[in-house]
N, C-alpha and C positions, 0 to 999 in steps of 0.2 A: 617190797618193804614188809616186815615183818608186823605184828599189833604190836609186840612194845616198839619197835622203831615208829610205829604211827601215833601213839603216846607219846614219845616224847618227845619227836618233833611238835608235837600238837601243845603240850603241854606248856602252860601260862600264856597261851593266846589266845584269840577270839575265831571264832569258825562261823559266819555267814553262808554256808554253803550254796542256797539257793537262794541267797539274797532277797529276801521275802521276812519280814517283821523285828529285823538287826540277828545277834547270835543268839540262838533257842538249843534246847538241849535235841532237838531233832535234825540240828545240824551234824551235831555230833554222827546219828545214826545215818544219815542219808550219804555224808562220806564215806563212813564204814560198808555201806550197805554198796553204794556203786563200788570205790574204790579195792576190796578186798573179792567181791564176788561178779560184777559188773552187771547189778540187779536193777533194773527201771528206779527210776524216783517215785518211792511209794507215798499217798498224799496223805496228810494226816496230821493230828498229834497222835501223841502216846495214846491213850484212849484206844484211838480211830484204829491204831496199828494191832491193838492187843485181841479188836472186834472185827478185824477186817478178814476176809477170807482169800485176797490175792495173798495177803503176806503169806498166809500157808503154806503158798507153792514154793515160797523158799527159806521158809523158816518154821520147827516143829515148837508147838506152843507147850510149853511147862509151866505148869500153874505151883504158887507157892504151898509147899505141904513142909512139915517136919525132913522130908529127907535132900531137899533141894539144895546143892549147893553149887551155885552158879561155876560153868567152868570157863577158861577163859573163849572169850568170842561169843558169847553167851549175850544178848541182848536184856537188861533189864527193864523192866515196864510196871512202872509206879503208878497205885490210883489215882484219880483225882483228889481235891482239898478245897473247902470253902473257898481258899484264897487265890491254890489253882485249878479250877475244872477243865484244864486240860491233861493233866498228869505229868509223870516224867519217864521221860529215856535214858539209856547209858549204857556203856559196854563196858560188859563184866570183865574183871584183867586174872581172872583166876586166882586170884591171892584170897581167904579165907575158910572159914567153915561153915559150922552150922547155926552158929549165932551171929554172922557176920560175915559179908563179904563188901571186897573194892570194886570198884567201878568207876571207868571214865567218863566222867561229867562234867556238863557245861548249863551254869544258869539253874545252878544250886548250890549255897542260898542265891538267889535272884539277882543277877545281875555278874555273875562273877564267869571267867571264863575259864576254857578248859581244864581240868586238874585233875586229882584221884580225890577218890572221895569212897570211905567208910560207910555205913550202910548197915542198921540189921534187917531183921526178915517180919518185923511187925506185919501182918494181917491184920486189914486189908490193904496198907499203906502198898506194899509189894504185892503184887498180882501174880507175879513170876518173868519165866524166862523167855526169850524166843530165841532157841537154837538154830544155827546155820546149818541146813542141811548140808553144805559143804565145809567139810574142814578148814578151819583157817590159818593151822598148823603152830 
C-alpha cells in the first residue's frame, strides 16, 4: 500500500491502533511507523517522540526554520498548548510550501477522526519534522 492509498483508506475513520486511551493523533503515527517501515511501537506522545533518542535510529529530526518544507512521509511534530501538554503528530502528505503545508491527522480539532488537515509553520506551535530514514516512496 502506497501513503496516499493508506490516506484514503484511512480517511473519515477512527484509528485506535494500540487500543490504549480511544483514537489519539499517535495512532495515526504508530501505524505509519509499524505498517510502512516495520519499526517497534515507539512509546510516547508527540513530545516524548520529538525528545526521544530511540526515534533517531529511524528517523532524522528536522526542526522548524524558514526553509522547511515537509515532504511527503515526513512526520510532523507539534508543541504542546495550555490545553494540550501533550503535543500533536501527523504525516506530512507532501502537498504544500513555505507558508503551509497538509498533513494527515487524527484528533485535531479534538475529537475528530482521521482527515487531511492544513497547517502553517507558526513557531513554536511546529517544532519540525521527523524524516524516515527509509523511503517511503
Amino acid at each position: 500500500m502506497t501513503p496516499d492509498e493508506h490516506f484514503n483508506f484511512w480517511n473519515t475513520k477512527y484509528d485506535d491502533f494500540d487500543k490504549a486511551y480511544g483514537p489519539q493523533c499517535k495512532d495515526v503515527f504508530s501505524r505509519y511507523n509499524k505498517e510502512f517501515f516495520g519499526n517497534p511501537y515507539l512509546k510516547g506522545n508527540a513530545i516524548q517522540l520529538w525528545n526521544n533518542l530511540t526515534v533517531q535510529k529511524y528517523y532524522t529530526q528536522i526542526k522548524n526554520t524558514l526553509a522547511l518544507i515537509p515532504q511527503k512521509g515526513d512526520v510532523a511534530i507539534f508543541n504542546s498548548t495550555l490545553k494540550n501538554p501533550y503535543g500533536h503528530v501527523s504525516i506530512c502528505t507532501g502537498r504544500g510550501n513555505w507558508l503551509w503545508f497538509q498533513s494527515f491527522d487524527q484528533n485535531l480539532p479534538l475529537g475528530t477522526p482521521c482527515h487531511f488537515q492544513n497547517h502553517n509553520y507558526i513557531y513554536p506551535r511546529v517544532l519540525g519534522v521527523l524524516r524516515p530514514k527509509i523511503n517511503v516512496g
